[in-house]
N, C-alpha and C positions, 0 to 999 in steps of 0.2 A: 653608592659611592658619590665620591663631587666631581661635577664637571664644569668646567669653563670655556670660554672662548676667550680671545683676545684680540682687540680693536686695534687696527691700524691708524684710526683716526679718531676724532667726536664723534663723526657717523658710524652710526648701529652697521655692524657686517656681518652675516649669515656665516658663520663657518659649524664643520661638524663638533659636534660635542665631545669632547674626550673623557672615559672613567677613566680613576687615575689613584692607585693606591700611593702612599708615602715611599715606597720601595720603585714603580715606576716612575714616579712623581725622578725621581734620582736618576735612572734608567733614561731616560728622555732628555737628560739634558746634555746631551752629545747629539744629539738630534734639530732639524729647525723647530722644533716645538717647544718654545720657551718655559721649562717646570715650575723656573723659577718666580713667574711670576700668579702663582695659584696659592691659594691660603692651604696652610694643612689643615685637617680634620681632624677633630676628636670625635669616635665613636663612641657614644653613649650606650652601653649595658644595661638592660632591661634593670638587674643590683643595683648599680649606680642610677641610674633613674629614681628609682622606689626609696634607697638609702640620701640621697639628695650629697652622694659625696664620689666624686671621683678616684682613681685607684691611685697612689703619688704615682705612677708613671703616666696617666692620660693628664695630672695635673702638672706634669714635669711639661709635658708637651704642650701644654696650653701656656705655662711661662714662656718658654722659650721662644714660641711662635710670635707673642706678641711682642717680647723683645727683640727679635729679630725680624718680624714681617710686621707688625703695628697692629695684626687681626688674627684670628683665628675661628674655626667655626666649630659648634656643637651639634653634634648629629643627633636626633632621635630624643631631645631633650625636655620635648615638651607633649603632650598628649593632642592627638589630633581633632580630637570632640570640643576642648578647652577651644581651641584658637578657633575653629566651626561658629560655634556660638558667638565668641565675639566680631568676628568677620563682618558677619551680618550684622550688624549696628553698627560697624564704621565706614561699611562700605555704602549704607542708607547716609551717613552722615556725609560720609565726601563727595554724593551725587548733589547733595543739598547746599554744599561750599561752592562745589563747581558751577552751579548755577548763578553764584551771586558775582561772575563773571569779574571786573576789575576792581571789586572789592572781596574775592576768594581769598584766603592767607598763602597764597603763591610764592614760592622760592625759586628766583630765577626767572622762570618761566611758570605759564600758566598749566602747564600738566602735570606738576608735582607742589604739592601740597603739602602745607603741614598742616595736621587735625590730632588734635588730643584724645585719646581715650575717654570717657565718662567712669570718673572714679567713686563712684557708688557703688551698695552691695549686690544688684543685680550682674553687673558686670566683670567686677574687681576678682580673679582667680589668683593666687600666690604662685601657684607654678609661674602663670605666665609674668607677674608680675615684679615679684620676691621670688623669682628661679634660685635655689638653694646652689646649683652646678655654678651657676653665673658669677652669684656672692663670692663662690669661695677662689674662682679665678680671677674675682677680678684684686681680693683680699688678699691672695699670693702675688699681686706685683704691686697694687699701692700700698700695702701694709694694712692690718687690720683696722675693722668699722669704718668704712669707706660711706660715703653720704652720698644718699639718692635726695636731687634737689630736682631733677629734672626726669620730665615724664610727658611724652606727646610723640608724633606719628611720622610717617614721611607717606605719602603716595602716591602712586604715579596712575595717574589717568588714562582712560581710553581718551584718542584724539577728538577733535570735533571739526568742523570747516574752520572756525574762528580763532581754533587749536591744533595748529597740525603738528606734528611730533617733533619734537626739540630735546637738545639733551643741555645739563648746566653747565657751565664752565666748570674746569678743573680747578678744588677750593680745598681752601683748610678750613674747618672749622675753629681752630683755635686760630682766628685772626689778630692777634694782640701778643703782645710782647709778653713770651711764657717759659717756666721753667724746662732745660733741656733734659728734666728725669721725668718718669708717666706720672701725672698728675688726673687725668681726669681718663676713664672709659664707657664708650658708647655701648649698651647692651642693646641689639637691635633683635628684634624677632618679628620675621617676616608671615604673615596672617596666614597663606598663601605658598606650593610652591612660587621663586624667586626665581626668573630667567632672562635670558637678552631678550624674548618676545616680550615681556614684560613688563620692564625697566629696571632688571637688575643693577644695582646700584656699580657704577665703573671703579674699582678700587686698584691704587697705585701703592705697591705692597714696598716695605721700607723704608716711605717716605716721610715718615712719623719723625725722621732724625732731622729734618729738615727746620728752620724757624722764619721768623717774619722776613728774612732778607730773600725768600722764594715768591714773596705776595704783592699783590697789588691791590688797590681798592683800600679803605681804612672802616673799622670797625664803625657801624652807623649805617655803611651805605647798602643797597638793596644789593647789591653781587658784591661784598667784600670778601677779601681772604684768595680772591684767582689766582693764580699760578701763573708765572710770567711763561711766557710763551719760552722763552730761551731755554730758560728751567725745564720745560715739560719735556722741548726736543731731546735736550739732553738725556735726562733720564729715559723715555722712552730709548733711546741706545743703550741703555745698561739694563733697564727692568721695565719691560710696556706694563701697561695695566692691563686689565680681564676684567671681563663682567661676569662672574659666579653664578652656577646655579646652584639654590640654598634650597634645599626640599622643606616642607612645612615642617614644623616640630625641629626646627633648627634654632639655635643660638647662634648670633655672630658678636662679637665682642672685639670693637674698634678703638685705636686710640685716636681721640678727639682731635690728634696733630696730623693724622694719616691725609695726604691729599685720596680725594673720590669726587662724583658727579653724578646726579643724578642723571638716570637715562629714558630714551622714548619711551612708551607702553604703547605696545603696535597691536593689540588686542583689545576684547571689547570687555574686558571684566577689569575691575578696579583693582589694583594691588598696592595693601597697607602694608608698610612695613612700623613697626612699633621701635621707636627707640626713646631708652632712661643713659641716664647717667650718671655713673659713679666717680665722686671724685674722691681724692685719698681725704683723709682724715684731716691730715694738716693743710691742705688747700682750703681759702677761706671764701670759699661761695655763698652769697647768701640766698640763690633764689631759695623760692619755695613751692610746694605743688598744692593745688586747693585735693580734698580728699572728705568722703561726704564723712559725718563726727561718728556712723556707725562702722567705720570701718578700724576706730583711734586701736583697739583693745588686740586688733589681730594685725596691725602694721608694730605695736608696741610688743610684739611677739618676738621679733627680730632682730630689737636694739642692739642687743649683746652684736650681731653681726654685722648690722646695717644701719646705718641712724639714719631715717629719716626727717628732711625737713619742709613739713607740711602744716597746712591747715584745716584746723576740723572745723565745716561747714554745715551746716542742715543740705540734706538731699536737695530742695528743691532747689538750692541757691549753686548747689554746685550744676547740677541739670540744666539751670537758666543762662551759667557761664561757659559751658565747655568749650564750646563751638563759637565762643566770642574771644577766646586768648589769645594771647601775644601769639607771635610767629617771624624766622627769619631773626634780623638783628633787633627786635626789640626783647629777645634775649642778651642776658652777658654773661657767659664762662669766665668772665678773668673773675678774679679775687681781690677783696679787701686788704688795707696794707700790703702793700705790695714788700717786699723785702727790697732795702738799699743798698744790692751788695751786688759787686760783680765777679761771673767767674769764669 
């Protein structure tokens, strides 16, 4: 089942872990234990795994959630041996970033990272990458062939002396003037269970309805997109946030508007979380993701579903850049032609 806790403050607080069916989840909210602020769950079906389609009722569920909460998670989605093997090459990779100290690709703060995946044929898996359950939830709210332009990591570090445990500010990722319908979704999958010992990502369920008049900071700067403090108090009185535990073989599936924060990692093993991103069809992004040239024939597998927009590279070239890419704001989510029309 899922369990959360929920933060009183930025600081990490030990509280006990609650399971919590969709039916308690209801139950409990006459209670001080706020339900309301926990993502619901899609159980994934050994069928629905194997078939790569959800029942329309768990896809009903998955709409609505992120209509209404900004997120939703996928249980049991992904195979445990898949994300094992890739573990271990990112988790050798982020001791290797971590080391290059005030040149790491640091978000925030020095304990959370971003690191790319290495997308060559040794590593590159379809489930975990082209998850078929993900596609088709993310293609029930932006409308069909949603484009994957973006592909890279989030991880949160064990501490060090020179790193003692810090959490990020509360942020949007869509820091920039953006449409108030879903336009873009973050498919995260966490390498790893996902916990407040380990820096469960802090998510503020709702707040996807929110736009640039809740932010501070301007796109550019190393902490853009925080959340005014005003903003935060208040809502924390209608809907605190929770830091989720996401068991391994989970999907979580974000809209890129949702306020969250990265959190400590009070433990001594690395925890990657992987996030892509779907943006709808008529959003005009133009990043793109390097992808070594052997892998063109089984990404072009998926076009009907997923367009991607990549670069086919020789293996070595992509191997020599992974762990040299952008990170932070020298991404941009917004889109080209912006539309001139107010509504």
């Amino acid at each position: 089942m899922f369990a959360s806790t929920v933060p009183k403050s930025r600081t990490l607080i030990s509280t006990p872990l609650r399971l919590l069916s969709i039916t308690a989840r209801r139950a409990a909210s006459t209670s001080s234990f706020n339900s309301a602020s926990f993502p619901h769950v899609v159980h994934v079906s050994p069928e629905e795994k194997s078939s790569g389609n959800l029942t329309w009722k768990n896809l009903e569920l998955a709409n609505r959630a992120l209509h209404h909460d900004g997120l939703v998670v996928l249980k049991n989605a992904i195979s445990h041996s898949k994300l094992d093997f890739l573990n271990g090459k990112m988790v050798q990779d982020a001791l290797t970033l971590q080391s290059a100290g005030e040149d790491s690709p640091y978000n925030y703060n020095k304990g959370n990272i971003q690191q790319d995946p290495p997308m060559v044929r040794q590593f590159f898996d379809k489930e975990i990458f082209l998850n078929p359950l993900a596609i088709q939830v993310t293609s029930s709210v932006l409308g069909p062939g949603p484009r994957l332009s973006f592909m890279s990591g989030n991880s949160a570090l064990p501490p060090t002396p020179t790193s003692p445990p810090q959490a990020q500010p509360t942020h949007s990722d869509a820091d920039f003037l953006h449409p108030a319908s879903p336009f873009a979704l973050v498919v995260n999958v966490p390498l790893i269970d996902m916990t407040p010992e380990n820096g469960s990502t802090e998510v503020w369920l709702g707040t996807h309805k929110f736009g640039k008049e809740a932010q501070e900071g301007e796109h550019g700067e190393r902490a853009s997109g925080r959340i005014k403090i005003d903003f935060l108090e208040r809502r924390r009185e209608e809907r605190p946030p929770s830091q989720p535990v996401v068991k391994k073989g989970s999907i979580v599936v974000r809209d890129l508007r949702l306020w969250h924060g990265g959190m400590p990692n009070h433990t001594r093993d690395v925890r990657v979380m992987l996030a892509m991103i779907h943006f709808a069809a008529w959003y005009r992004n133009p990043m793109q993701i390097n992808f070594a040239e052997e892998l063109k024939p089984e990404l072009e597998k998926v076009g009907s579903q997923l367009q991607i927009q990549g670069r086919f590279l020789p293996e070595k070239e992509v191997l020599d850049a992974y762990l040299k890419g952008a990170y932070g704001n020298a991404y941009d989510f917004h889109q080209q032609e912006c539309l001139n029309v107010s509504f």
